[in-house]
N, CA, C and O of each residue as an XYZ file, in Angstrom:
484
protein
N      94.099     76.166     99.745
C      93.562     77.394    100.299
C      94.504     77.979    101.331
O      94.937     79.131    101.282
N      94.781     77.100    102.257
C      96.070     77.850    102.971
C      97.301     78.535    102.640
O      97.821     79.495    103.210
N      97.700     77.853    101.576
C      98.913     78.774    100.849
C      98.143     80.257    100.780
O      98.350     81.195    101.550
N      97.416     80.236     99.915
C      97.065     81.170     99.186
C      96.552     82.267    100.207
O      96.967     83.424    100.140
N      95.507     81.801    101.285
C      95.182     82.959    102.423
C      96.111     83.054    103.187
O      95.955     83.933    104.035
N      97.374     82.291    103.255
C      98.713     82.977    103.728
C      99.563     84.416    103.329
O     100.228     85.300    103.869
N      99.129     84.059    102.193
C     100.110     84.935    101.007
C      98.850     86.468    101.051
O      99.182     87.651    101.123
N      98.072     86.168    101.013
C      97.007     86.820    101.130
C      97.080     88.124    102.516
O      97.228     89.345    102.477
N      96.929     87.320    103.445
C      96.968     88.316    104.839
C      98.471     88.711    105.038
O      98.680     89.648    105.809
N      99.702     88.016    104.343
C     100.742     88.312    104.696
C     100.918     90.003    103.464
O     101.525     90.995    103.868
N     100.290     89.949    102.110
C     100.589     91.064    101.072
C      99.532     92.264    102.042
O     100.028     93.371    102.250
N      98.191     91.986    102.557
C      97.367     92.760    102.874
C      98.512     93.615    104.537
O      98.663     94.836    104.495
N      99.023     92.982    105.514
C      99.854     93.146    106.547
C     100.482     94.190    105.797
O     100.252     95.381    106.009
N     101.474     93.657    104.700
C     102.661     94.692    104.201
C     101.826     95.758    103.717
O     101.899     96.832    104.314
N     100.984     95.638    102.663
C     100.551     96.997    102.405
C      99.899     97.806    103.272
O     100.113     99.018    103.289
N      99.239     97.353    103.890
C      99.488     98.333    105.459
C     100.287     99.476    105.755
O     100.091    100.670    105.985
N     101.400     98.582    105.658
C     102.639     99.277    106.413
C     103.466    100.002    105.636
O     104.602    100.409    105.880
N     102.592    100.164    104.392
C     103.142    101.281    103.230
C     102.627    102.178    103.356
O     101.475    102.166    103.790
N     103.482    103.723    102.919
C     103.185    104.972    102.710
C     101.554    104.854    101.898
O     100.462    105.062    102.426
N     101.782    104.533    100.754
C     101.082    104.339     99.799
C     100.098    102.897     99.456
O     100.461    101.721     99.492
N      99.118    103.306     99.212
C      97.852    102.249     99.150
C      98.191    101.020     98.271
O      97.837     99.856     98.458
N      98.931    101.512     97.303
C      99.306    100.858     96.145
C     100.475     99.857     96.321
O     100.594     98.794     95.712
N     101.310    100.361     97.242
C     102.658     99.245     97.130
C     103.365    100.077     97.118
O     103.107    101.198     96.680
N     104.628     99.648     97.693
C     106.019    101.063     97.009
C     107.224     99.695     95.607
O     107.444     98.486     95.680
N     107.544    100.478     94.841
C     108.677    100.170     94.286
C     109.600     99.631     94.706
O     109.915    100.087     95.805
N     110.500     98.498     94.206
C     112.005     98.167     94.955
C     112.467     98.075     93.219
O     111.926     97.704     92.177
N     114.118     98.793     93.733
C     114.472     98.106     92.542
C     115.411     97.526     93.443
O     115.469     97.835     94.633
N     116.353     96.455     92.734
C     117.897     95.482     92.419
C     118.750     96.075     91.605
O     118.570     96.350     90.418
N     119.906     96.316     92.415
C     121.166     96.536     91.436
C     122.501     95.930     91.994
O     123.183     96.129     92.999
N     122.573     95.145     90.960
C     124.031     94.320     90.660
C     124.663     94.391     90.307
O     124.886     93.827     89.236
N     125.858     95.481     91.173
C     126.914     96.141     90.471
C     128.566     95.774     90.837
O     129.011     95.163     91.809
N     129.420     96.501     89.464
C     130.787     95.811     89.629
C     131.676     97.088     89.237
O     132.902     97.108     89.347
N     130.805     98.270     88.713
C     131.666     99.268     88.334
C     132.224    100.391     89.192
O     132.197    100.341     90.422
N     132.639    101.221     88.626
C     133.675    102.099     89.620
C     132.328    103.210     90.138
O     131.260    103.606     89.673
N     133.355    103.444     91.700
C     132.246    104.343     92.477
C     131.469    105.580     91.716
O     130.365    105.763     92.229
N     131.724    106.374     90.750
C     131.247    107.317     90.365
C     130.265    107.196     89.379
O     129.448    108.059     89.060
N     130.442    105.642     88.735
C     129.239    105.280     87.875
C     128.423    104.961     88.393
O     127.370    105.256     87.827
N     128.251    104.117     89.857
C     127.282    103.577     90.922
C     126.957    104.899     91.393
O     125.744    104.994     91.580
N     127.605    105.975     91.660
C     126.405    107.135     91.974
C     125.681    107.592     90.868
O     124.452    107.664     90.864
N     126.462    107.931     89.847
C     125.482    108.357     88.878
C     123.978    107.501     88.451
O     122.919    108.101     88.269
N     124.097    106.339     88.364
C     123.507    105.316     88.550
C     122.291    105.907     89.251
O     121.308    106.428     88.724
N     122.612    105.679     90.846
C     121.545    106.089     92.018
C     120.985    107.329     91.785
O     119.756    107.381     91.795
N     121.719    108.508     91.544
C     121.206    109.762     91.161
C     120.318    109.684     89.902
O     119.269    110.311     90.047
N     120.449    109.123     88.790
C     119.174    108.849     88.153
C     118.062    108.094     88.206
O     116.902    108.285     87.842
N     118.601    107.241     88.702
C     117.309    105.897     89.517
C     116.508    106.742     89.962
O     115.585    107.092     89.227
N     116.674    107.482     91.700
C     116.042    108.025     92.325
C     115.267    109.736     91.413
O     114.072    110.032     91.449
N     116.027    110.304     90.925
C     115.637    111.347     90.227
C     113.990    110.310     89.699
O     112.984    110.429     90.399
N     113.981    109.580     88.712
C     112.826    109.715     87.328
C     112.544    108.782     88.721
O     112.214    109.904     89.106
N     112.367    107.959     89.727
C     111.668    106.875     90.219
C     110.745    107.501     91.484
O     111.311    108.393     92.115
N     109.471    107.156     91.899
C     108.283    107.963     93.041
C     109.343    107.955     94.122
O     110.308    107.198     94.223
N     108.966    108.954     94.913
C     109.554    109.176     96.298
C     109.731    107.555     97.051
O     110.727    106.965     97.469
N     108.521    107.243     97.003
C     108.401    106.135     97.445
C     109.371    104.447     97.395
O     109.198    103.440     98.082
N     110.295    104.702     96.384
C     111.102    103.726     95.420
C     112.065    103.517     96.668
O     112.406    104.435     97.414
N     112.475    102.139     96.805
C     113.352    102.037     97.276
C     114.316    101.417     96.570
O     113.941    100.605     95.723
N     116.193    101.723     96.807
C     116.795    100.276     95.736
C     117.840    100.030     97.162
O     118.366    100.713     98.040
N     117.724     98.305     96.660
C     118.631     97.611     97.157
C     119.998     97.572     96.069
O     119.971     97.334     94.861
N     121.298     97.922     97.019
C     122.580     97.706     95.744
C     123.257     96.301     96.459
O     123.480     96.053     97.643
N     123.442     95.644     95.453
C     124.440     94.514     95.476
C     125.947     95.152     95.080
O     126.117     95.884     94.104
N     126.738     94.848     95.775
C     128.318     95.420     95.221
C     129.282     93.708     95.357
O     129.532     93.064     96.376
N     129.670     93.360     93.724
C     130.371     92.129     94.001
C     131.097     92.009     94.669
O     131.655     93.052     95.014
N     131.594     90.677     95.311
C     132.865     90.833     96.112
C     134.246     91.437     95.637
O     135.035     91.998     96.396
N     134.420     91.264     94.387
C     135.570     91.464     93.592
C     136.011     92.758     93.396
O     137.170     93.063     93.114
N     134.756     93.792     93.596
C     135.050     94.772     93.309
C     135.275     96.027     94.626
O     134.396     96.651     95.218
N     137.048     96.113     94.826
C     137.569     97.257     96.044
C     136.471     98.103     95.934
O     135.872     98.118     94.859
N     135.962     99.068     97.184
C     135.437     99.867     97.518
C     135.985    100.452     98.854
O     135.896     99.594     99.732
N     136.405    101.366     99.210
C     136.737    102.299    100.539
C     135.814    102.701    101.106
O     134.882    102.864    100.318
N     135.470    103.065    102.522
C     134.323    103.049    103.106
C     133.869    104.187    102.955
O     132.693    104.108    103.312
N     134.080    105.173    102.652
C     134.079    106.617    101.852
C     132.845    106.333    100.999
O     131.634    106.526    101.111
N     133.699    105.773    100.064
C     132.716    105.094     99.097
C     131.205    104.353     99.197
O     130.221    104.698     98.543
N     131.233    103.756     99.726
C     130.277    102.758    100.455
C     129.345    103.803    101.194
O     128.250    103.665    100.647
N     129.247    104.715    102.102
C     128.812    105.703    102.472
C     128.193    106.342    101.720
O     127.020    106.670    101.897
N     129.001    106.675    100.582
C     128.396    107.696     99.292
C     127.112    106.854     99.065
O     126.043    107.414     99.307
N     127.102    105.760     98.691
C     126.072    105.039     97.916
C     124.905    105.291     98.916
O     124.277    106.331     98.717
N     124.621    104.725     99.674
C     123.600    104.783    100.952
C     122.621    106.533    101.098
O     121.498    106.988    101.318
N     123.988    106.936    100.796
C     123.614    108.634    101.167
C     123.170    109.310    100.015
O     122.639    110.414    100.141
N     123.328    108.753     98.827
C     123.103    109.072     97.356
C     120.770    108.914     97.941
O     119.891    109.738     97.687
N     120.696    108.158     98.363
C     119.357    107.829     98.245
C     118.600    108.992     99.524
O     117.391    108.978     99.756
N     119.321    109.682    100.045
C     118.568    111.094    101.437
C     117.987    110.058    101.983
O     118.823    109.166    101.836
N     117.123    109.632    102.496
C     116.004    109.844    103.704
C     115.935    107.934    103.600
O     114.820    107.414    103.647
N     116.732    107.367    103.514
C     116.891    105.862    103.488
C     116.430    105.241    102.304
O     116.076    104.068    102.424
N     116.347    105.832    101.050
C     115.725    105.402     99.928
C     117.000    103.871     99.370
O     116.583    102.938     98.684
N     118.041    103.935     99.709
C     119.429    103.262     98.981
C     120.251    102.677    100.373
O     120.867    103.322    101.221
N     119.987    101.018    100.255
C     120.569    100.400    101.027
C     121.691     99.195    100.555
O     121.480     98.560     99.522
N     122.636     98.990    101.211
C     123.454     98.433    100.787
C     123.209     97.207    101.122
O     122.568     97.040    102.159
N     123.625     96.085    100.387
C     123.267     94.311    101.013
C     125.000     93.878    101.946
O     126.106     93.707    101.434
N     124.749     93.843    102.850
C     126.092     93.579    103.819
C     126.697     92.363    103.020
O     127.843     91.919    102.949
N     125.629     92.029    102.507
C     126.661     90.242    102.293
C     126.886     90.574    100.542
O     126.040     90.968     99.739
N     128.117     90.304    100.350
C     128.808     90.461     99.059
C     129.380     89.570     98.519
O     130.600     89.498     98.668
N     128.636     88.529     97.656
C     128.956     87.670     97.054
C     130.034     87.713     95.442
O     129.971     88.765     94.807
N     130.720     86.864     95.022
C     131.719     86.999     93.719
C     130.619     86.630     92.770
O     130.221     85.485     92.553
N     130.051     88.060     92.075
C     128.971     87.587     90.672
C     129.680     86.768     89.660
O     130.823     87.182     89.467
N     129.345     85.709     88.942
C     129.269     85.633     87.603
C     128.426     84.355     86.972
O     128.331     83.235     87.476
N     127.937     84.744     85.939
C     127.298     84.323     84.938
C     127.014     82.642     85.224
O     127.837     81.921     85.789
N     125.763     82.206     84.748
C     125.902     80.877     84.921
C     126.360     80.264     86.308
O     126.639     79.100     86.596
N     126.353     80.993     86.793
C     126.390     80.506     88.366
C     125.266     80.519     89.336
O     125.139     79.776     90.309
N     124.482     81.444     88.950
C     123.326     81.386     89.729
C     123.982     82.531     90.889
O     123.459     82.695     91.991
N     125.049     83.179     90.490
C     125.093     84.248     91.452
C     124.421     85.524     91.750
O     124.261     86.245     92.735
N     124.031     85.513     90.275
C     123.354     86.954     89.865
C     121.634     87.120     90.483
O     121.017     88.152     90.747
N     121.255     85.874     90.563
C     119.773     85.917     90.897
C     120.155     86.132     92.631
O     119.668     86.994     93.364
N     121.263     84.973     93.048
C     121.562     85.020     94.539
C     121.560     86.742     95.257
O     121.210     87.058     96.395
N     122.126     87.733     94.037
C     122.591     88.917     94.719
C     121.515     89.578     94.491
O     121.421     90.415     95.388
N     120.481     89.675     93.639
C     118.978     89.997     94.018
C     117.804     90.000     95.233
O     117.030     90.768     95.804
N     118.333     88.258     95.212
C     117.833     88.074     96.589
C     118.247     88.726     97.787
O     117.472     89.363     98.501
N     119.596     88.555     98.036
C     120.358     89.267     99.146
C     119.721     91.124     99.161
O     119.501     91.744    100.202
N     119.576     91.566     98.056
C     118.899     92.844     97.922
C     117.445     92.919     98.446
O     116.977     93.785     99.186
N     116.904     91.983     97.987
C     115.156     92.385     98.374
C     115.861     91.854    100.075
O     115.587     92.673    100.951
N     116.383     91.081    100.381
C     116.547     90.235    101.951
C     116.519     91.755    102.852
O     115.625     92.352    103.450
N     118.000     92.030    102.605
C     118.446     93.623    102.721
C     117.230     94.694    103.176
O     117.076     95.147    104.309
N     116.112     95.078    101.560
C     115.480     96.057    101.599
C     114.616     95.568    102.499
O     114.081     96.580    102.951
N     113.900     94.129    103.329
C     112.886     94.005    103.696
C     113.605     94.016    105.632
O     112.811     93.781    106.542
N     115.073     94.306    105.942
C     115.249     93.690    107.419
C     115.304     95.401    107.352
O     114.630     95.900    108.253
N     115.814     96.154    106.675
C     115.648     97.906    106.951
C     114.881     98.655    106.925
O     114.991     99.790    107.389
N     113.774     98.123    106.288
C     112.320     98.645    106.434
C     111.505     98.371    107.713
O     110.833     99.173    108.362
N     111.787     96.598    108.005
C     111.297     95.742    109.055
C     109.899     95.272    108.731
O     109.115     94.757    109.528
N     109.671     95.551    107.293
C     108.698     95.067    106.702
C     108.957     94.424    105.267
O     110.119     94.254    104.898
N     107.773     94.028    104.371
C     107.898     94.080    102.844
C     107.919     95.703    102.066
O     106.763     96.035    101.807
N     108.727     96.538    101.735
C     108.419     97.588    101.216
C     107.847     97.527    100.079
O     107.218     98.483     99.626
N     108.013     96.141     99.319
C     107.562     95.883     97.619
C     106.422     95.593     97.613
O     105.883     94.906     98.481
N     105.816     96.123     96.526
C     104.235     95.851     96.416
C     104.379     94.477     95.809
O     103.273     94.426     95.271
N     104.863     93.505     95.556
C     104.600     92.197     95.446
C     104.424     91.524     96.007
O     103.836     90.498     95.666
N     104.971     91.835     97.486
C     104.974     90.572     98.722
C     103.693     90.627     99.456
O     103.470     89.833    100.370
């Protein structure tokens, strides 16, 4: 019972502290491609996804970015919808990196909110 009325008052707390009754959206993105596909990317995410959506971007370590760049992404989302995960791990396969840079994303979307923004938690 304690787990569970943990998890309980901790989802009821967050949704609280949402716009919306329901939960807001998070997505994850784990990306390696060049800057103009990662905006296009964000510009359709946010276009078809509720106001409410937030995405966390993972950017591998491997992959150069200029701070120009890096800027763009963040700013692609207006009003704080698109946050970047500071910590940038080297993705690949079978490593268990790919789930790692998910995590680092929801970690990310939940210390910039200062809450759970996802309706799961």
């Amino acid at each position: 019972a304690g787990c569970n009325s943990r998890a309980r008052a901790s989802r009821a707390a967050c949704m609280g502290a949402l716009p919306a009754a329901r939960g807001g959206v998070c997505l994850s993105i784990v990306s390696y491609e060049r800057a103009e596909w990662i905006r296009a990317l964000l510009t359709n995410a946010l276009a078809l996804a509720e106001p409410s959506t937030r995405i966390g971007l993972h950017l591998n370590a491997r992959s150069p970015f200029a701070a120009s760049e890096l800027a763009s992404f963040e700013a692609a989302g207006g009003g704080g919808r698109v946050t970047l995960s500071p910590v940038r791990v080297t993705v690949e396969r079978s490593r268990g990196s790919i789930l790692y840079a998910h995590l680092l994303n929801f970690r990310q979307l939940e210390v910039c909110s200062g809450h759970c923004p996802c309706s799961w938690c």
